[in-house]
C-alpha positions as CSV (number, residue, x, y, z in Angstrom):
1,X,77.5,67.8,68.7
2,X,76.0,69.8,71.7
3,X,77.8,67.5,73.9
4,X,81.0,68.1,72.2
5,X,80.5,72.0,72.3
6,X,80.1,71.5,76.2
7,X,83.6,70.3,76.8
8,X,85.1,72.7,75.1
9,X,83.0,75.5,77.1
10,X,83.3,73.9,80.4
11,X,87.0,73.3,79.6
12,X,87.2,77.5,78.7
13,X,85.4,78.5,82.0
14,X,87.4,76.2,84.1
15,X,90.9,77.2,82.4
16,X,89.9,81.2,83.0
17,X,89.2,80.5,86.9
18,X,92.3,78.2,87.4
19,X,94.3,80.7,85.6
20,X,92.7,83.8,87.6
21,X,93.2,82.1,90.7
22,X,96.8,80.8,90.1
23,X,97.8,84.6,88.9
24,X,96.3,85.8,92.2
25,X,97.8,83.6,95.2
26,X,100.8,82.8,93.5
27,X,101.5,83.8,90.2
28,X,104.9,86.0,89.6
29,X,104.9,90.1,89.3
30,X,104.9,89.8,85.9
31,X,102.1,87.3,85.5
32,X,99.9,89.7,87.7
33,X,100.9,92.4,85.3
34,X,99.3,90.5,82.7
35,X,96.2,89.0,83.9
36,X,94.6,91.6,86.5
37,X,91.2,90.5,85.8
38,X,89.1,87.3,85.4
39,X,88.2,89.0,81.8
40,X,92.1,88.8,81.2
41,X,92.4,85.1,82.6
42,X,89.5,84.3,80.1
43,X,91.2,86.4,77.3
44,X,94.4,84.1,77.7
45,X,92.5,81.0,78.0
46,X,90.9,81.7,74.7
47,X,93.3,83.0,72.7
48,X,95.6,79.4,74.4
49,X,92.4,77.2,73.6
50,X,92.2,78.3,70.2
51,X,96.5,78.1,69.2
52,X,96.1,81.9,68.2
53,X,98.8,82.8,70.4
54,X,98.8,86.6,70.0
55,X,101.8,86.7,72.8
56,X,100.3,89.8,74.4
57,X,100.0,87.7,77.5
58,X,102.6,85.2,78.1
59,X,103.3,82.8,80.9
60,X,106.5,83.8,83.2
61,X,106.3,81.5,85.9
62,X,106.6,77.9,86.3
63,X,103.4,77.2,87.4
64,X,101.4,79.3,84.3
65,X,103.5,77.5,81.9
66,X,102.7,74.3,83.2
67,X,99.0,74.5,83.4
68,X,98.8,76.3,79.9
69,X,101.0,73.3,78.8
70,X,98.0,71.3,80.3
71,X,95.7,73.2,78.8
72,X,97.2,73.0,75.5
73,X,97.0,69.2,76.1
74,X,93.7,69.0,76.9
75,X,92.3,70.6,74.7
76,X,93.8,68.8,71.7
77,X,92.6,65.7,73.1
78,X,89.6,66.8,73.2
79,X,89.6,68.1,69.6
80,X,91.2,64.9,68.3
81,X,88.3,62.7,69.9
82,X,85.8,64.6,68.5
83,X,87.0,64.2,65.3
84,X,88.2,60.9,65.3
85,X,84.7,60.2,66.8
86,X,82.3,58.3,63.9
């Protein structure tokens, strides 16, 4: 169970800092409107982790809607093998 809980935390922290650092060297105007903060890239990450989806913050470039894609992806695998795991 604690080992489970670590992926998805270590899968939140890494999301927040790829997100914060993609917005910052390359992200579009719009997506640097959005996320000016790491507190915003970890915002977005949770509220992506979690399928909330408030769209607040959405993706506008390529590149953020491809790794929230990945993200998206991830994280359901993650949540699928934990509980298909007996």
């Amino acid at each position: 169970m604690i080992k489970n809980l670590l992926y998805v935390y270590c899968s939140i922290i890494f999301f927040a800092i790829l997100y914060y650092v993609v917005v910052k060297y390359v992200g579009s105007e719009k997506d640097k409107a959005n996320i000016k903060t790491y507190e915003g890239a970890l915002y977005y990450t949770i509220v992506t982790q979690f399928t909330v989806g408030y769209g607040d913050i959405v993706p506008h470039s390529k590149i953020m809607r491809r790794i929230t894609m990945l993200q998206i992806l991830t994280v359901n695998s993650f949540i699928f093998h934990i509980l298909n795991k007996k």
